[in-house]
N, C-alpha and C positions, 0 to 999 in steps of 0.2 A: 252737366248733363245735357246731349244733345236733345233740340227738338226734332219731332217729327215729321218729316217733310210733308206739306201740304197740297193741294191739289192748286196746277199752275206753281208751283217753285221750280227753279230751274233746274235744269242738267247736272248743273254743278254742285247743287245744295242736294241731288240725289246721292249723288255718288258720295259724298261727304256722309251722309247718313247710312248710307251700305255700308262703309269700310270704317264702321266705329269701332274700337278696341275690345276684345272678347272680355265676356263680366269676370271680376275675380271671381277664387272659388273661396268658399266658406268652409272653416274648418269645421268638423262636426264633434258633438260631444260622445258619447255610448250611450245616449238617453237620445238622441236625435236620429242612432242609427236603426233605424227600424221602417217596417215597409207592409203596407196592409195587407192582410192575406188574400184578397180575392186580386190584387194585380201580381201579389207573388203565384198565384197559382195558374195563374195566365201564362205570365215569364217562364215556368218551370214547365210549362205544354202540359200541364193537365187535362186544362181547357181550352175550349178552340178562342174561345170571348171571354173577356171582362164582367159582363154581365151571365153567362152561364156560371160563372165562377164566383162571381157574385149571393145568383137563387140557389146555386148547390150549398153554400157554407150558407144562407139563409135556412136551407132547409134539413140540417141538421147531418148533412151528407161529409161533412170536412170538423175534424177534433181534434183541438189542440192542445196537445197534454190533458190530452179524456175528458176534456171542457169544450160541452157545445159554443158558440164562438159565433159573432156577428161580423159583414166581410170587412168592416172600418178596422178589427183587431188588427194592434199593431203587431209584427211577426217579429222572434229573437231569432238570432242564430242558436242553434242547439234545441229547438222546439220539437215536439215529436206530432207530428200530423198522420192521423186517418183518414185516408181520401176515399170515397165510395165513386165512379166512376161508372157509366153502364156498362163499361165492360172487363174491371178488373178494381178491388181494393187493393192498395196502397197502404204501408205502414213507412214512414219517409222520416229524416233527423234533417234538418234546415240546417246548410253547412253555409250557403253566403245568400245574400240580401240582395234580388233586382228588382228596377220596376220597366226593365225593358225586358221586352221579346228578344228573341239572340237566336243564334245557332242550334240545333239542335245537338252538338258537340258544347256550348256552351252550358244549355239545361242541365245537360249531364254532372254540372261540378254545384248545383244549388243546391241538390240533396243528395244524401247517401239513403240508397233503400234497403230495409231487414233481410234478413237471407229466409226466415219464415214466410217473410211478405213475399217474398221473389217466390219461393217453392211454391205456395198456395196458389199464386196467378199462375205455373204454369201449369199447377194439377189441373187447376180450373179451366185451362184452355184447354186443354186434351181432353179434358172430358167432354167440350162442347165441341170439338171433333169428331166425337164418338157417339155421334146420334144413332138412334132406334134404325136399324136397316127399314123399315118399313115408314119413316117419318116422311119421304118423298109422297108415298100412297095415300090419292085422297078417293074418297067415295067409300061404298060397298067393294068388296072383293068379288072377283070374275070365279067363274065354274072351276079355273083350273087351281087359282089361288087356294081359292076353298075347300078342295080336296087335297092339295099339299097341306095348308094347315091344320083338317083333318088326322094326315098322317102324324105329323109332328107329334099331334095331342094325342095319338094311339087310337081316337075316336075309332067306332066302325063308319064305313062309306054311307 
């Protein structure tokens, strides 16, 4: 085992310690291969942080196989996770294990998402498309507004 080069060793003994041999790799068992959920749910772009992804499966907001879940839970493949997200739930099946950040083409191959889950988020966006025509208008309504919605309501003037 090299040591590690000290403050004042030379040139020589750096460069020696740069170019050490990269570590084996270690075989792993099916009991080894598992990956906590609050960095898998990072990995998978759920969350922007670690620690959001973290307080959300704290807070009841992430279910794994219908079992609330603390974020040290170690994650399988074939898990079924409910994401609540502020702007879309999530019904997701854990197809591979990361603990890194990636691609956003890579995200794509960690989970397979429902086709129910898929349709409901995009009911759910359209319908927050479709705000109240009048959600812009703040205050009392002006003389003329007030007399059109008058008419609308059949009111007399």
């Amino acid at each position: 085992m090299r040591q590690r080069p000290r403050f004042g060793d030379s040139e020589k003994s750096l460069r020696q310690a740069h170019s050490a041999a990269p570590c084996e790799s270690v075989a792993m068992n099916s009991d080894d291969d598992r990956t906590r959920i609050d960095r898998w749910l990072w990995a998978a772009r759920f969350f922007r942080t670690r620690s959001i992804a973290a307080d959300a499966v704290e807070s009841g907001k992430v279910m794994v196989n219908s079992v609330r879940v603390k974020p040290a839970r170690a994650l399988k493949i074939g898990d079924e996770l409910r994401v609540r997200t502020p702007g879309a739930e999530y019904v997701v099946f854990v197809q591979q294990l990361s603990i890194r950040r990636g691609s956003a083409a890579n995200e794509a191959k960690l989970f397979t998402e429902t086709e129910d889950s898929r349709r409901r988020r995009e009911e759910a966006q359209l319908s927050r498309s479709d705000s109240h025509p009048g959600a812009h208008v703040v205050g009392r309504p002006t003389k003329r507004t007030r007399r059109l919605i008058q008419r609308l309501r059949g009111e007399p003037p």
